[in-house]
Structure formats: structure tokens, C-alpha cells
TORVEX-592137 format. One record per residue: x, y, z of N, C-alpha, C in turn; residue number from 1. Coordinates in steps of 0.001 Angstrom, whole numbers, plus 500000, padded with zeros to 6 digits. Each point is the difference from the previous one (the first is absolute). Last residue first. Example, Ala and Ser with C-alpha at 12.3 -4.5 7.8 and 13.67 -1.06 7.14 Angstrom:
// residues 2
<<512850 497750 507080> <500820 501190 500060> <499230 501090 500730> 2>
<<500290 494280 499930> <499110 501190 500000> <500900 501200 500000> 1>
// end
This chain:
// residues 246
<<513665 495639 516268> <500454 500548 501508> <498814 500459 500480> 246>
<<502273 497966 495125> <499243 500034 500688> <499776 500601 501753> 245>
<<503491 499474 495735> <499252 501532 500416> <498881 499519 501252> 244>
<<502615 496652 497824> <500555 500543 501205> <500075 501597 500676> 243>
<<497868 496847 495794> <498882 499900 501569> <501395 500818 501031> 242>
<<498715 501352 494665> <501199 499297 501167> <499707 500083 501406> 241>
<<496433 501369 497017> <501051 498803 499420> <501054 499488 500793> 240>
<<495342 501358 501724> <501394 500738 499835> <501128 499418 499326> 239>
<<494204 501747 501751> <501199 498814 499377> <501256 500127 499108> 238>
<<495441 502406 503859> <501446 500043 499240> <500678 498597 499629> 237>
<<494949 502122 501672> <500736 499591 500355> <501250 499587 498786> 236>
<<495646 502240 502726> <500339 500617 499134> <501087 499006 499873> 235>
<<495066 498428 501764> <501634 500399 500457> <500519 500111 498603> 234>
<<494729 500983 501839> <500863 499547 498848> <501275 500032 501083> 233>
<<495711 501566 501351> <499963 498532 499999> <501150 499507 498891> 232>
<<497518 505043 499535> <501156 499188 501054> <499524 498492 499804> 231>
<<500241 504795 496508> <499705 498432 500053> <500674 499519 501051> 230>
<<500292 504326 497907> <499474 499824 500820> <499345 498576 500567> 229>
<<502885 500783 496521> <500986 500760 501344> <498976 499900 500988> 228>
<<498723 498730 495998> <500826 499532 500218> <500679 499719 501389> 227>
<<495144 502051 498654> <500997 500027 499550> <501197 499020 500519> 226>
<<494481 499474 500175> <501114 500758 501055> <501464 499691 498945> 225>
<<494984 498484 499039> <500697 501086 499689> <501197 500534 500345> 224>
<<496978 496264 501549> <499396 500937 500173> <501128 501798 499393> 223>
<<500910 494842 500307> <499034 500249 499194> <498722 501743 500386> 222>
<<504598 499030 501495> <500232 499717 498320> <498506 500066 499633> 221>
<<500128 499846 505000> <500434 501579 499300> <500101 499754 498353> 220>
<<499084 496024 502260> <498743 501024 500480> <500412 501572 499435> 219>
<<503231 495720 499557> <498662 500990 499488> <499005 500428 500069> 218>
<<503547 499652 503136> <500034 500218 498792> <499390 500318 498941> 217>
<<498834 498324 503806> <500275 501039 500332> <500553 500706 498838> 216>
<<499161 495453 499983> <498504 500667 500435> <500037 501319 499852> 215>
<<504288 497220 499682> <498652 499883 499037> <499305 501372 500649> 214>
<<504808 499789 501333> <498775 499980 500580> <499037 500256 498942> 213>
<<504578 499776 498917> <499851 499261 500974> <498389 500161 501279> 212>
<<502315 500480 494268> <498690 500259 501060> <500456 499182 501194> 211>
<<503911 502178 496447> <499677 498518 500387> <498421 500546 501070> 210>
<<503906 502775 496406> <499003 499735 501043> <499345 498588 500446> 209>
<<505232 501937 497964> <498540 500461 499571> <498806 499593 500900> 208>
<<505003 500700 498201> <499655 500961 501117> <498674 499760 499457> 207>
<<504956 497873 498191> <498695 500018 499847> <499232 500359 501387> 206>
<<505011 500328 497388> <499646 500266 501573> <498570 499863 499250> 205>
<<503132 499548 496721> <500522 499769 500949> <499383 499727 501358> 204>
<<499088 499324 494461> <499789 500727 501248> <501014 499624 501157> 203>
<<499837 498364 495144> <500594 501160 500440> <499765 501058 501253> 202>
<<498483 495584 498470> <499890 500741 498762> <500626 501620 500742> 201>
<<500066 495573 502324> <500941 499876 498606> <499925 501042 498796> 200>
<<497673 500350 504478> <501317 500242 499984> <500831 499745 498995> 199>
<<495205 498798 500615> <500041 501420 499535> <501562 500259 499867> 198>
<<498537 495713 501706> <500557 500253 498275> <499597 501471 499820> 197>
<<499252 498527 504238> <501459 500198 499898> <500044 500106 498567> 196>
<<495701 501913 502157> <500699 498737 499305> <500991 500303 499997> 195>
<<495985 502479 501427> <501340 499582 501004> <500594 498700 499508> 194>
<<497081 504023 497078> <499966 498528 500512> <501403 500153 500722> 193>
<<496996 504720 499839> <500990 499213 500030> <500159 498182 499840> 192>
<<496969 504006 500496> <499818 499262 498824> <501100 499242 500086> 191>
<<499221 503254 502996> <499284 498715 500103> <499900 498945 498714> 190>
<<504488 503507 501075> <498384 500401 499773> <499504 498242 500345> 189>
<<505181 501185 497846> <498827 500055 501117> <498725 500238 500080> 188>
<<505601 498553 498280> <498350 500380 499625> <499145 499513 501190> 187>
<<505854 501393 498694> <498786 499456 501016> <498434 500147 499282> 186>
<<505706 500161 498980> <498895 499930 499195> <498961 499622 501436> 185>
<<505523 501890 499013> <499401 499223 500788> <498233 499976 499797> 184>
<<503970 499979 495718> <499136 500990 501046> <499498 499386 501244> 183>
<<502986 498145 496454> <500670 500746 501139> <499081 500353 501222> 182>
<<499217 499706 495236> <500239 498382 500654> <500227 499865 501237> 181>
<<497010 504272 497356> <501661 499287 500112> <500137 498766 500720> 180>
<<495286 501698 497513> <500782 499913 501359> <501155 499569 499987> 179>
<<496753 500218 496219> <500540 501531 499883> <500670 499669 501660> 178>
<<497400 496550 499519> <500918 499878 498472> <500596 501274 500217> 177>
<<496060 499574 502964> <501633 499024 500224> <501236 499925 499413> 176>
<<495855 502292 498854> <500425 500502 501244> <501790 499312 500110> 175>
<<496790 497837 496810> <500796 501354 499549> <500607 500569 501234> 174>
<<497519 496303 501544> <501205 499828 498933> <500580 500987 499286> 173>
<<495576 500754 502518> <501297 499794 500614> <501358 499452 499142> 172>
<<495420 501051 498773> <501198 501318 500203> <501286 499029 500624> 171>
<<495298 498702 499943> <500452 499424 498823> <501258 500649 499644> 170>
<<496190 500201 503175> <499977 501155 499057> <501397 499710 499036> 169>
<<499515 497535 504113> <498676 500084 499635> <499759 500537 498414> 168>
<<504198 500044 502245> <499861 498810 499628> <498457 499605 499739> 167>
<<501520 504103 502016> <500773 499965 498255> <499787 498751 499475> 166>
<<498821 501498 504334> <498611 500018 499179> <500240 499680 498535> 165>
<<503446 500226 504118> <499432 498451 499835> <498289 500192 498503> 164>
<<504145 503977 501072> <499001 499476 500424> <499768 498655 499410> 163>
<<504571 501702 501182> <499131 499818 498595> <498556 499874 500804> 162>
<<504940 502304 501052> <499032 499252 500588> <498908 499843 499085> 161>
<<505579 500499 500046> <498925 500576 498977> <498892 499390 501080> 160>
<<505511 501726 500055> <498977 499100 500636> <498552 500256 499477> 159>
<<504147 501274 498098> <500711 499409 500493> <498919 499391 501028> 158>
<<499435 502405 494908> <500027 500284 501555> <500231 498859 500591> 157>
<<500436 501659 495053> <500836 500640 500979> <499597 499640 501361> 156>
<<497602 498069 496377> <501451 499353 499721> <500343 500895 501020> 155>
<<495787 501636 499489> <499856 498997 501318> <501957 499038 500116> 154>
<<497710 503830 497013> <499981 500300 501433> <500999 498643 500770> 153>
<<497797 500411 495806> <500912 500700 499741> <500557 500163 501763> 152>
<<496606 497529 499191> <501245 499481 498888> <501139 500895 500102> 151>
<<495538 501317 501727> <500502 499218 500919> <501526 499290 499262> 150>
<<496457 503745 498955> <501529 500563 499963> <500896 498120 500952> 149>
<<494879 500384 498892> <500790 500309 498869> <501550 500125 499998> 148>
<<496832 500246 503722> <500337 498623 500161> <501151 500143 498358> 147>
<<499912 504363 503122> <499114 499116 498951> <500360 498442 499650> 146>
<<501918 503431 504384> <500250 499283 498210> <498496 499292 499492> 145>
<<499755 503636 504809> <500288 498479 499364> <500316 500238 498551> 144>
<<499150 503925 502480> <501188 499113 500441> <500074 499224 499745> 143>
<<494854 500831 500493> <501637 501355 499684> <500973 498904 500712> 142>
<<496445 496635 498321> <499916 501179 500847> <501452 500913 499759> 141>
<<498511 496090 496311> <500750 500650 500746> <499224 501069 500790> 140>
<<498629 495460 497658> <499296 501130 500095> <500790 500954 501163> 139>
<<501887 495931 498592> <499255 500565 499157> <499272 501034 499760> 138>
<<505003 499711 503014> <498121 499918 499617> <499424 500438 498956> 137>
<<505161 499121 502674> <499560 499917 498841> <498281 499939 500291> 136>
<<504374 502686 502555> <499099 498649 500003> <498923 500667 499302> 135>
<<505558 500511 501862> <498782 500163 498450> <498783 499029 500270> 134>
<<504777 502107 503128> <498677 499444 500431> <499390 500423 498158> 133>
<<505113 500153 502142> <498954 500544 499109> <499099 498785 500251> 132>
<<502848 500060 503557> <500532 500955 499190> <499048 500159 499156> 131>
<<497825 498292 503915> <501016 499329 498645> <500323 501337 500060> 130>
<<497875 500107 503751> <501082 499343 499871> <500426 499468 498688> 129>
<<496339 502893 500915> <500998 500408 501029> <501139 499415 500310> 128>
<<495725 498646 497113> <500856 501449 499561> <501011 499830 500781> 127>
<<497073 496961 501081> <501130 499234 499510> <500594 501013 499401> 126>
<<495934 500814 502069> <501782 499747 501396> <500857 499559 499143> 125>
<<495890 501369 497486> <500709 501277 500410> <501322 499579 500847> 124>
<<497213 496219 498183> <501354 500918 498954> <500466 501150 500565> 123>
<<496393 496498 501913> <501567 500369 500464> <501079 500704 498937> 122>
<<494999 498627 498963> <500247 500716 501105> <501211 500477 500500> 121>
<<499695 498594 494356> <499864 499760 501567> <499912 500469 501561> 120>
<<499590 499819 494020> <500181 501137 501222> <499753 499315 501395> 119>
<<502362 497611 495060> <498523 500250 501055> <500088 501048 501130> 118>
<<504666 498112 498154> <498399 499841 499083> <498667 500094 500684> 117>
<<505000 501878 501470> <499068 498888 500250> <499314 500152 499036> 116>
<<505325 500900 500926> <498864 500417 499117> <498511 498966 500205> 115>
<<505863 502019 501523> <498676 499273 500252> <498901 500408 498814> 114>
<<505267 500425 501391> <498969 500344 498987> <498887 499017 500386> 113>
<<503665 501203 504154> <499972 499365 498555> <498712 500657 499214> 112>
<<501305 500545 504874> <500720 500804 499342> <500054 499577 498376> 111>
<<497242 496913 502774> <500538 500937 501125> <501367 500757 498780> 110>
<<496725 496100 499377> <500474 500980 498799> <500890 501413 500846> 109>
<<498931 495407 502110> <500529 499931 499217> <500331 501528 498815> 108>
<<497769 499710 504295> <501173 499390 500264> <500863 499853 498779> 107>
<<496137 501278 499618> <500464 501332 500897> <501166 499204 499993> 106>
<<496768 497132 498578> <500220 500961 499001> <501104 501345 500423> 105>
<<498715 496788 503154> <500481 499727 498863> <500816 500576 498870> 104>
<<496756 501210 503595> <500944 500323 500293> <500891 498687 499371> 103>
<<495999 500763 498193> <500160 500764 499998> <501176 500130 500511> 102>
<<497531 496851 500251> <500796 499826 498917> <500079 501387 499374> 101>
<<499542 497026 504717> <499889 501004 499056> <500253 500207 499158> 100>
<<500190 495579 502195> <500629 500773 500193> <499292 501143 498992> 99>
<<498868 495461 501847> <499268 501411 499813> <500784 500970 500171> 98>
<<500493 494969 497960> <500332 500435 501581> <499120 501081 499285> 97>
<<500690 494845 497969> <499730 501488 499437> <500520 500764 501627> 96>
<<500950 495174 499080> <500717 500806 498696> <499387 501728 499924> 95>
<<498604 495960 502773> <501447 500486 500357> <500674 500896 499265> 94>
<<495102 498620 499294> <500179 500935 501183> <501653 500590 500213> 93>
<<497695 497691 495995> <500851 499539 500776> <500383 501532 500966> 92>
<<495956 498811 495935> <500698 501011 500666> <500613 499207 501462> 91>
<<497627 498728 494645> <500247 499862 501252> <501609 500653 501153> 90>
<<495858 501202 495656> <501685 500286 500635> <500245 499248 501186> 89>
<<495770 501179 497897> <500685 498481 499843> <500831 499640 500608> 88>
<<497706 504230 499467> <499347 499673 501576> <500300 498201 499423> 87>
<<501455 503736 497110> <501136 500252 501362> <498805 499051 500810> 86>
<<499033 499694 495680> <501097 499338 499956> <500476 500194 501707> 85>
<<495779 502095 498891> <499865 498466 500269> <501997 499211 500076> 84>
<<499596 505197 499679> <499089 499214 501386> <500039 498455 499808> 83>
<<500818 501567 495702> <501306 500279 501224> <499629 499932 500905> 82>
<<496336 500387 496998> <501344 498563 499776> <500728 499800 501209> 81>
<<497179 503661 499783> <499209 498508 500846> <500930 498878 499730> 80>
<<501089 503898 498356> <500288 500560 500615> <499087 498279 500848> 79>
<<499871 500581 495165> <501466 499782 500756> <500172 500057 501227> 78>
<<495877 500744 498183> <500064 499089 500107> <501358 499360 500867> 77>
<<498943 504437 499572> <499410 499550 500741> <499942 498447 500315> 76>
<<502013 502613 496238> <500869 499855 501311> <499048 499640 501087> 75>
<<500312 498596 494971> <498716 500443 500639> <501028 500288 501417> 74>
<<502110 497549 496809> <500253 501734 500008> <498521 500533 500665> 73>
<<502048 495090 501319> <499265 500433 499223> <500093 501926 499936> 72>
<<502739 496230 502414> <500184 500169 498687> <499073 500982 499437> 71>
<<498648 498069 504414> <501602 501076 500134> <500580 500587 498861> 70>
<<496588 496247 500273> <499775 501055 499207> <500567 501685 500599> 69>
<<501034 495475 501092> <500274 500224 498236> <499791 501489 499757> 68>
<<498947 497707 504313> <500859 500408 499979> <500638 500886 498805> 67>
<<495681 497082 500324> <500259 501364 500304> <501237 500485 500242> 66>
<<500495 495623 499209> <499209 500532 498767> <499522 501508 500151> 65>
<<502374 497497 503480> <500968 500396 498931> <499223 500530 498361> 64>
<<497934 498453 504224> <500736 501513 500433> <500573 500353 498349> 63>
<<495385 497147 499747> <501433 499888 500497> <500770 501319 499884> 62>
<<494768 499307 501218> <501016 500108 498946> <501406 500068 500220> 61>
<<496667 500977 502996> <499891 498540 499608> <500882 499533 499444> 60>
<<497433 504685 500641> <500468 499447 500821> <500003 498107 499641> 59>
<<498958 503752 497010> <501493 500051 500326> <499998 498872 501119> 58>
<<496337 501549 497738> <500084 498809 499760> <501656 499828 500177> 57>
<<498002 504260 500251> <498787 499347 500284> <500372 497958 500217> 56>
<<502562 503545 496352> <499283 500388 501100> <499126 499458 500755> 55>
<<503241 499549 495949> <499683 498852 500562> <499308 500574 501312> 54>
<<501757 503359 497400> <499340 498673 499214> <499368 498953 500431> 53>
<<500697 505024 501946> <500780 498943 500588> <499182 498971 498698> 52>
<<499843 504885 498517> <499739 499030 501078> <500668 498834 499973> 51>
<<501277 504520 497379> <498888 498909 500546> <500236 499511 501066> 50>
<<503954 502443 496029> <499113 500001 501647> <498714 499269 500164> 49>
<<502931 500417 495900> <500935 500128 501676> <499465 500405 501186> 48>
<<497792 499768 495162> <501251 498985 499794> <500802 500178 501386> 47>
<<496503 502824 499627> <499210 498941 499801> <501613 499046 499939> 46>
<<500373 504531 502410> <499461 499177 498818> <500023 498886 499781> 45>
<<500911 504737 503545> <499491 497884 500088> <499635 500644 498272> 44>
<<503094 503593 502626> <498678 499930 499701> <499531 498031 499314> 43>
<<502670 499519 503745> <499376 501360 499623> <500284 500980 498948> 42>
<<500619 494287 502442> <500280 501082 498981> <499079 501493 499760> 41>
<<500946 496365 504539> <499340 500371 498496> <500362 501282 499371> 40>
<<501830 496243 504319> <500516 500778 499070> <498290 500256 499083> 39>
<<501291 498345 505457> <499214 499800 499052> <500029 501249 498319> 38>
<<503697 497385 503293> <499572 500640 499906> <498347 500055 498948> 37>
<<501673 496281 502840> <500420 500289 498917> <499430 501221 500154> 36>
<<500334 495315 503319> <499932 501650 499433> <500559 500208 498781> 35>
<<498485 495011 503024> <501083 500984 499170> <499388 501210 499623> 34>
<<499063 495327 503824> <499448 501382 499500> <501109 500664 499257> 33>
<<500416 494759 499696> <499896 500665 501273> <499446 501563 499404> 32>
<<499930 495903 497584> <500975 499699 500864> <499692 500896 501641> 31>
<<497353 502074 497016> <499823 498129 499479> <500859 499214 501409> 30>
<<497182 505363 498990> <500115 498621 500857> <500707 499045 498997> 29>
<<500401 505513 499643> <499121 499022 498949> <500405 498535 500950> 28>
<<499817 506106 499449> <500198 499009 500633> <499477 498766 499565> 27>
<<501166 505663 498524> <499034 498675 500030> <500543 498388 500818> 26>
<<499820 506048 499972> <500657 498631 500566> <499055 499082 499697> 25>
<<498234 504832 499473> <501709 499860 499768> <500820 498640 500322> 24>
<<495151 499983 499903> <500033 501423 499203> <501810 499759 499781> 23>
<<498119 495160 500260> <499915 501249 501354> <500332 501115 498629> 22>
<<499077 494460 499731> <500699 501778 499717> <499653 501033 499999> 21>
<<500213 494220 501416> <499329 501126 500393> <500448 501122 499134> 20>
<<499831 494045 500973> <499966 501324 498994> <499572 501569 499824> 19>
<<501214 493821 501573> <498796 501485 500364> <500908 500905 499502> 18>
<<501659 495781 499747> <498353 499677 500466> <499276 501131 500289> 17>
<<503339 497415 496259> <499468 501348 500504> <499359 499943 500979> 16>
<<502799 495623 498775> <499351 500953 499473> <499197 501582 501337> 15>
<<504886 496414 498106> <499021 500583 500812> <498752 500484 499513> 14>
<<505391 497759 498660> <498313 499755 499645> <498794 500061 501374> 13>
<<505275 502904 499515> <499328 498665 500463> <498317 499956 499247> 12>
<<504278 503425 498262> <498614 499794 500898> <499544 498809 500119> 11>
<<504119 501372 496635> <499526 500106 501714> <499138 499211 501009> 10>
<<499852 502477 495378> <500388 498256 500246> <500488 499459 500894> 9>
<<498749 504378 500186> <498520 499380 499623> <500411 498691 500291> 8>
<<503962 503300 499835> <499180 499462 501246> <498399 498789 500141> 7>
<<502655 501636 495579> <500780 498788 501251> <499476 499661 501444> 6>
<<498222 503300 496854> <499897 498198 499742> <500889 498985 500623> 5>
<<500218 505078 500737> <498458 499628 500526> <499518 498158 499642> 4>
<<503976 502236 498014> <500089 499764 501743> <498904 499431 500829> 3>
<<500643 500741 495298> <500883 499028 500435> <500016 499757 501410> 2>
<<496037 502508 496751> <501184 500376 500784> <500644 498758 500604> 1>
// end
């Protein structure tokens, strides 16, 4: 993927110094602590699932050589990639804030076509203000599109929210390709990189996580705790055009 190599080439010559993955969040030391969702495939075969390759002997190794394996169709592997690319990133405080990215999303699709990729906590508040609400899951609950119908869906909507897992799972460029030029584009979740070169590929608004308390942090990643239930984090917003900032 073009994106995931632009970021890799990126990355400063670092190495790993610690390495965690948690049931739903993996986390990974270089520069600084990065997230990633933790992705596996269900039902597993031998060509897209296993184990970590390099298991045991991560800590040391350069960011950008684990980073690679953001590339790999093993999504477990992918999923330790993207942790290592988001804990390179060097992150300029002036450029992020904590704005919701929910009242974002409100601000922007307020009577428009909306459509998120992923079921997110806030889809029921974001019903009440688009005009049409579509949101896309692989594994649809009632009321959701099938990820199948996403091509067909997505040229009509005027604000799209992508999950950040599309760049684990290798989706994201099709996502992008079926998006009008027009559209206002946000991705979110912990998988997020807070790179400005996400903006040359068509994002607008990046909504993703940063550890501001080790200990506390992972003390919940390594003990299972979901996303939402994870404290010691700031939720935090990057914005192509800094004269959204506030």
C-alpha cells in the first residue's frame, strides 16, 4: 500500500524498546508509546494468521523493520506494524487539540449523507443529525450495510468516517478510490497515524490516540480492556486546516 510506505519511509532510525498486545489494543515503545488496534482474522489459516515472526526478539530491532510488517496479510502482524509506525511519528503538540470527533462529525454532516465504516459508539447521536446516516460493517449489526455494498455507497456521500483498521487490513485505498473529491474525510480509532502525509492521501481530520499515562494505560491493554475502556489515554484531533483549531 502507498500509504503505509510512505509513512514507513518516514520513520526515523529507531529501535523498539518494548512491545505489548493486548486482547483489543496493541501498543509498541520507540520514539514514544503508539496504538493500534489489535486485528485477527476469524476463521485463521495458515496463509493469514499466526504468530508474531519475530516474537520474543522485537525489543531492539529497528522501528522501520517492524514497521514493514504493517504490510503483512497476517493481521496480527499488521496490527504490531501500525503501533510501531504510530510510536515514530514525531508528534508537534501545536498541531493536535482534543476536539471530539464526534462533534465534528455533527458539525460537518448536520443535514448531509454520511457514512461511517465501522460501528462506532456515537452512530446513534450522529442518526439525529445527518440527513442519511449508512454505516458500513464487516460483520453488520441491524441497520448496518455490509462492508460488500461499500463502492456502491460511498461516490454519493458528502462526509465519510473511515476507521483507522482499513490501513491494518489493507482496505483503505479501495475505500478511498469509491470517495468523491469533495467529501469531508475523517479517520479514527487508535490506529490512527498523526501524520500530516495522511492529508496528501485524502484525509481531512485525523482523530486518534496518544498514552498520556504509561503505567495506567497499560495496565488496562494488558489486561484486556477494550478501547473505550482504556484510561491513561488522550483522545486527540488533527486537522488539516489549522483554522479549525479551537
Amino acid at each position: 500500500m502507498e500509504i503505509l510506505n510512505t509513512l514507513i519511509k518516514d520513520l526515523p532510525d529507531i529501535e523498539i524498546k518494548n512491545a505489548i498486545i493486548g486482547a483489543f489494543d496493541t501498543a509498541v515503545l520507540s520514539r514514544h508509546w503508539g496504538m493500534a488496534s489489535t486485528l485477527k482474522l476469524t476463521p485463521c489459516n495458515a496463509s493469514h494468521c499466526g504468530g508474531i515472526s519475530d516474537a520474543g526478539n522485537l525489543i531492539g530491532m529497528p522501528v522501520k523493520k517492524v514497521a514493514e510488517l504493517s504490510l503483512s496479510n497476517n493481521l496480527l502482524e499488521a496490527s504490531l506494524g501500525l503501533a510501531a509506525i504510530n510510536s515514530a511519528i514525531e508528534i508537534n503538540e501545536e498541531n493536535i487539540t482534543e476536539i471530539n470527533a464526534l462533534d465534528i462529525l455533527t458539525e460537518h454532516g448536520l443535514n448531509k449523507n454520511v457514512a461511517v465504516i465501522g460501528h462506532f459508539p456515537f452512530v446513534n447521536k450522529l442518526k439525529t443529525v445527518a440527513g442519511k446516516l449508512y454505516i458500513i460493517e464487516k460483520s453488520p449489526q441491524p441497520g448496518d450495510m455490509h462492508e460488500s455494498m461499500t463502492e456502491d455507497i460511498l461516490p454519493d456521500m458528502d462526509v465519510v468516517a473511515i476507521t483507522a483498521t482499513s490501513l491494518a487490513n489493507h482496505t483503505f485505498e479501495t475505500i478511498m478510490n469509491s470517495i468523491k473529491p469533495s467529501a469531508f474525510v475523517i479517520m479514527l480509532g487508535p490506529s490512527t497515524p498523526l501524520s500530516k502525509a495522511m492529508f496528501d492521501f485524502g484525509i481531512t481530520v485525523l482523530s486518534g490516540s496518544l498514552i498520556s499515562d504509561e503505567p495506567l494505560a497499560l495496565k488496562y491493554i494488558t489486561q484486556g480492556a477494550s478501547y473505550k475502556q482504556i484510561n491513561g489515554v488522550r483522545r486527540v484531533t488533527m486537522v488539516k486546516d489549522k483554522r479549525r483549531k479551537r
